[in-house]
C-alpha positions as CSV (number, residue, x, y, z in Angstrom):
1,X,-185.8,-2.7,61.4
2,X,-185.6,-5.2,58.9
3,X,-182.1,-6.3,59.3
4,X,-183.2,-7.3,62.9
5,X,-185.4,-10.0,61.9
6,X,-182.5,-11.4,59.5
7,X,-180.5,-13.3,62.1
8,X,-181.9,-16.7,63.5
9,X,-180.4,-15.8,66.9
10,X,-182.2,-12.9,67.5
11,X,-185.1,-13.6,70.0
12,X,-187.8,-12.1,67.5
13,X,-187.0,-14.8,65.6
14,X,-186.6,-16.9,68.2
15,X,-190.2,-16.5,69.8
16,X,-191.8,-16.9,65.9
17,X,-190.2,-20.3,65.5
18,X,-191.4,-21.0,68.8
19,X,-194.9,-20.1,68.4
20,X,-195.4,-21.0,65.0
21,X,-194.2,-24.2,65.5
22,X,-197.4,-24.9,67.3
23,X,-199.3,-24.9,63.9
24,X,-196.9,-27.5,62.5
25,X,-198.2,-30.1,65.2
26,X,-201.5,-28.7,65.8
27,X,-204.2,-30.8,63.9
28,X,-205.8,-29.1,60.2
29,X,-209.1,-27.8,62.0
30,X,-207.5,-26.2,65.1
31,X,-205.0,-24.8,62.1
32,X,-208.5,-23.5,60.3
33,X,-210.4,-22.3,63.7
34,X,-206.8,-19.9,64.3
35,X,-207.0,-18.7,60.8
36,X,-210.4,-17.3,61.2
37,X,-210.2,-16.2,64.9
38,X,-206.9,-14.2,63.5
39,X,-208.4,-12.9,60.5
40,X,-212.1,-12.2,61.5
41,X,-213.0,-14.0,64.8
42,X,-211.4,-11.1,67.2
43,X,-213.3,-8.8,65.0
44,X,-216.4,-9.8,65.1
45,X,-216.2,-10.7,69.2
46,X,-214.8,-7.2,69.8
47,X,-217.8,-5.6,67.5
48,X,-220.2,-8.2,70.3
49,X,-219.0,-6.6,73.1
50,X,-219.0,-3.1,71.9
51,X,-222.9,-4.3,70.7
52,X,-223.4,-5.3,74.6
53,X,-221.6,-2.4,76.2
54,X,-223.6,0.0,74.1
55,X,-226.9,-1.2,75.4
56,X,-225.8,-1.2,78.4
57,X,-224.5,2.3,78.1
58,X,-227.8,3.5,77.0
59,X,-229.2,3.1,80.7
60,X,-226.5,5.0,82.7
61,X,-227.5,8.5,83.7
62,X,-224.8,10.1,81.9
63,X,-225.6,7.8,78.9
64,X,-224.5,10.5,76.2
65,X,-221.1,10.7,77.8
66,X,-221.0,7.0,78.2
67,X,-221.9,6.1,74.5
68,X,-219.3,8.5,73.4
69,X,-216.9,7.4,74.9
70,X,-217.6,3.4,73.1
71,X,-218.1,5.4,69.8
72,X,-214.1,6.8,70.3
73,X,-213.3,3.4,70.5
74,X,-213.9,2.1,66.3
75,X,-213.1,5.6,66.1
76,X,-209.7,5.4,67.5
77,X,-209.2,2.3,65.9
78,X,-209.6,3.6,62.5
79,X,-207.3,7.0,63.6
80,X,-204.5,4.0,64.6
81,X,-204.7,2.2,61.5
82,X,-204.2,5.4,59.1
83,X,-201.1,6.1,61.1
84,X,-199.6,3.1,60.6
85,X,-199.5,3.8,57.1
86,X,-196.5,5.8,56.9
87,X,-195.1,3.5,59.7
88,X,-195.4,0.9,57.4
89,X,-194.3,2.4,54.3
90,X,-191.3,4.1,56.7
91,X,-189.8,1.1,58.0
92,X,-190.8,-1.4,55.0
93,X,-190.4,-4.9,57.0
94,X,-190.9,-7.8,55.2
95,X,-193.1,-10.9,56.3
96,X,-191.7,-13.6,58.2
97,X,-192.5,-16.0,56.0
98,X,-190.4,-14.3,53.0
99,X,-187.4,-13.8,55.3
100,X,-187.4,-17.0,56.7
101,X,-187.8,-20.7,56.0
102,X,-189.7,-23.6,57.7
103,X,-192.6,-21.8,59.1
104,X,-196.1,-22.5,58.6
105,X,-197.7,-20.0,56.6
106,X,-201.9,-19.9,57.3
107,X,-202.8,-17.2,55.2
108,X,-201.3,-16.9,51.9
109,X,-200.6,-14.1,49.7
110,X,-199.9,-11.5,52.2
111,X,-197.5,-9.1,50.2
112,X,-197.6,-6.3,52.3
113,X,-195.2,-4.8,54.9
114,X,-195.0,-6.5,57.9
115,X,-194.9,-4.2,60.5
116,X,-197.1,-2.8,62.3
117,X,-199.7,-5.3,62.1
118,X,-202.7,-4.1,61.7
119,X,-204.6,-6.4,63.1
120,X,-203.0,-5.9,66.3
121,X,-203.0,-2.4,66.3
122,X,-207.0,-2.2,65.4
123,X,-207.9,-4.8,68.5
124,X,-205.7,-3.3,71.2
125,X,-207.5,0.3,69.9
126,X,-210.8,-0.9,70.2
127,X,-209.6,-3.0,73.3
128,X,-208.3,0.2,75.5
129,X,-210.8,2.0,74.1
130,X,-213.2,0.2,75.7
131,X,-211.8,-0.1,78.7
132,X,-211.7,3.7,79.3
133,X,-215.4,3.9,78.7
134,X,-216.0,0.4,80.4
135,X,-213.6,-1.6,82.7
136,X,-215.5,-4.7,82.5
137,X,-216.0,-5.1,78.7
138,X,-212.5,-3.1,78.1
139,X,-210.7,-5.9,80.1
140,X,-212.3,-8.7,77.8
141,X,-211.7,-6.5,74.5
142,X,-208.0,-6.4,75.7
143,X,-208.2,-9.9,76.2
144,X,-209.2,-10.3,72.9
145,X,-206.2,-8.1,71.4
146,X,-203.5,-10.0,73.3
147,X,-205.3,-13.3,71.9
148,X,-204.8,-11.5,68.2
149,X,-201.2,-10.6,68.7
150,X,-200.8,-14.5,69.7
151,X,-202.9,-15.6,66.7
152,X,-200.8,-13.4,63.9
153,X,-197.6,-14.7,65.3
154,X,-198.7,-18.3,65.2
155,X,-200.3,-18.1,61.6
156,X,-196.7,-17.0,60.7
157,X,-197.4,-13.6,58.7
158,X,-196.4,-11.5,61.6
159,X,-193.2,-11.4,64.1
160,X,-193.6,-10.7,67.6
161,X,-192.6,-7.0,66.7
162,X,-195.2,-6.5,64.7
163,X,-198.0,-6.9,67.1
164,X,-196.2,-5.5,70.1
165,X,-195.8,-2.6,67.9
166,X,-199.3,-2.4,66.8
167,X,-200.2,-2.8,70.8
168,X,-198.1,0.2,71.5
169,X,-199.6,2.1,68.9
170,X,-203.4,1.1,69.3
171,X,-203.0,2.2,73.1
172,X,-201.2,5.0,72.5
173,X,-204.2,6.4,70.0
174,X,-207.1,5.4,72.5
175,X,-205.2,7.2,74.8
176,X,-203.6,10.1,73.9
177,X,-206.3,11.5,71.3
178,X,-209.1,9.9,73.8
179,X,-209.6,13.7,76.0
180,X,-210.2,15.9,72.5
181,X,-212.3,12.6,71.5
182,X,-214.8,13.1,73.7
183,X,-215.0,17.0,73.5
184,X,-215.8,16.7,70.2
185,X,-218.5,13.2,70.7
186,X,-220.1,13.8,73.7
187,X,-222.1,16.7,72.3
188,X,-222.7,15.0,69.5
189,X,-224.3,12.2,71.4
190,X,-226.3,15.1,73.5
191,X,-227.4,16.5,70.6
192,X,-228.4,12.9,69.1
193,X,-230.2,12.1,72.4
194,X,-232.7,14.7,71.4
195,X,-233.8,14.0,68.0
196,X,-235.4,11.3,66.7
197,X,-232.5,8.9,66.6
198,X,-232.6,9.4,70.6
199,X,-233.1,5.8,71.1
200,X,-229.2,5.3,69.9
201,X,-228.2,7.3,73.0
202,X,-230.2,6.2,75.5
203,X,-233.9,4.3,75.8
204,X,-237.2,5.8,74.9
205,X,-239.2,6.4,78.3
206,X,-242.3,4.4,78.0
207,X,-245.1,7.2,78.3
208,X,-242.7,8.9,75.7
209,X,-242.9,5.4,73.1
210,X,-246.6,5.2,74.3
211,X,-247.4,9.0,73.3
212,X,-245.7,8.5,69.6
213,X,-248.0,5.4,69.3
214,X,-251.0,7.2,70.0
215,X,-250.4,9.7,67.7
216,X,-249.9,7.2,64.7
217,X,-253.1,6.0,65.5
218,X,-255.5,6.9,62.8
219,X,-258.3,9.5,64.1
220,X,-261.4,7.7,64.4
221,X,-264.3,8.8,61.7
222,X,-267.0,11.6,62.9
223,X,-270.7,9.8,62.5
224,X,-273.1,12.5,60.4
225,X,-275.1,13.8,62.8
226,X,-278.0,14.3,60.4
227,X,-277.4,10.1,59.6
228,X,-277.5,9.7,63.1
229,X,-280.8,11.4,63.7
């Protein structure tokens, strides 16, 4: 897999000059705002909407279903990165930026293997993920995955392999693993829903809230009768 990336003509190559050359022309704080949108700024937007979708969740009917299916999604995720470890190690593809001159590195000291990226593969997890439990949110968290593909390639420590690669692979973990998933989380969340915790699978009803209130109330003092007479 390597060897591919070795010749200039090949259009892997080809599409990295292309898009990195972007950040050679691209003024220093547009440079910076990419570096953190690639590194943490898709992270942190997917972990909003999953934040939104989860309340949201909480108010559907079958709201123990519905939160497990947005709990396989960080799930899955996780699942997708720990098989790209042998991936990784397996096909042992150098970074761009040690293969190549002229690009415009963003992130230094990135010594690892190249591909899959991980970044890619953890966004388009989370991304699908989503969208199987919720179409609306799922479309925006895929969004944001195709954004993070576009982001490693143009801060030049990933080729457009990698993060196709780490799109296949994130989708293919939400996917395939997704039926077992929620066999094994939806009666978990069930379970959940009647404990204490309840209120992470779906919202307390209000005499319910009201009834726990009371009963934290401290019992008001009995007068002495004989005092009273």
């Amino acid at each position: 897999m390597a060897g591919l990336a070795m010749d200039g003509s090949n259009p892997d190559v080809s599409v990295l000059y292309d898009i990195n050359g972007f950040a050679k022309g691209a003024p220093h704080w547009f440079d910076r705002a990419m570096e953190f949108t690639g590194e943490y700024g898709i992270v942190i937007g997917l972990a909003v909407l999953m934040l939104f979708a989860w309340w949201g969740a909480r108010k559907r009917d079958d709201a123990p279903a519905a939160v497990a299916g947005l709990l396989w999604a960080p799930v899955a995720a996780g699942l997708a990165l720990l098989v790209n470890i042998p991936i990784r190690d397996l096909v042992q593809r150098q970074r761009p930026f040690m293969e190549h001159q002229g690009l415009e590195v963003l992130v230094k000291g990135k010594t690892d293997f190249s591909f899959v990226s991980d970044h890619a593969t953890l966004a388009m997890a989370v991304g699908v993920g989503l969208f199987c439990a919720n179409r609306k949110y799922g479309l925006a968290g895929i969004a944001l995955g195709l954004l993070e593909g576009f982001c490693r390639v143009y801060m030049g420590v990933h080729y457009p392999t990698d993060v196709v690669g780490g799109f296949a692979l994130g989708t293919a973990v939400a996917l395939l693993f997704a039926p077992l998933a929620m066999m094994l989380l939806t009666p978990m969340m069930t379970r959940l829903a009647e404990s204490r915790a309840g209120w992470l699978v779906r919202p307390r009803p209000p005499a319910a809230a009201a009834a726990d209130e009371e009963a934290e109330l401290p019992e008001p003092r009995r007068r002495d009768n004989d005092l009273a007479a």
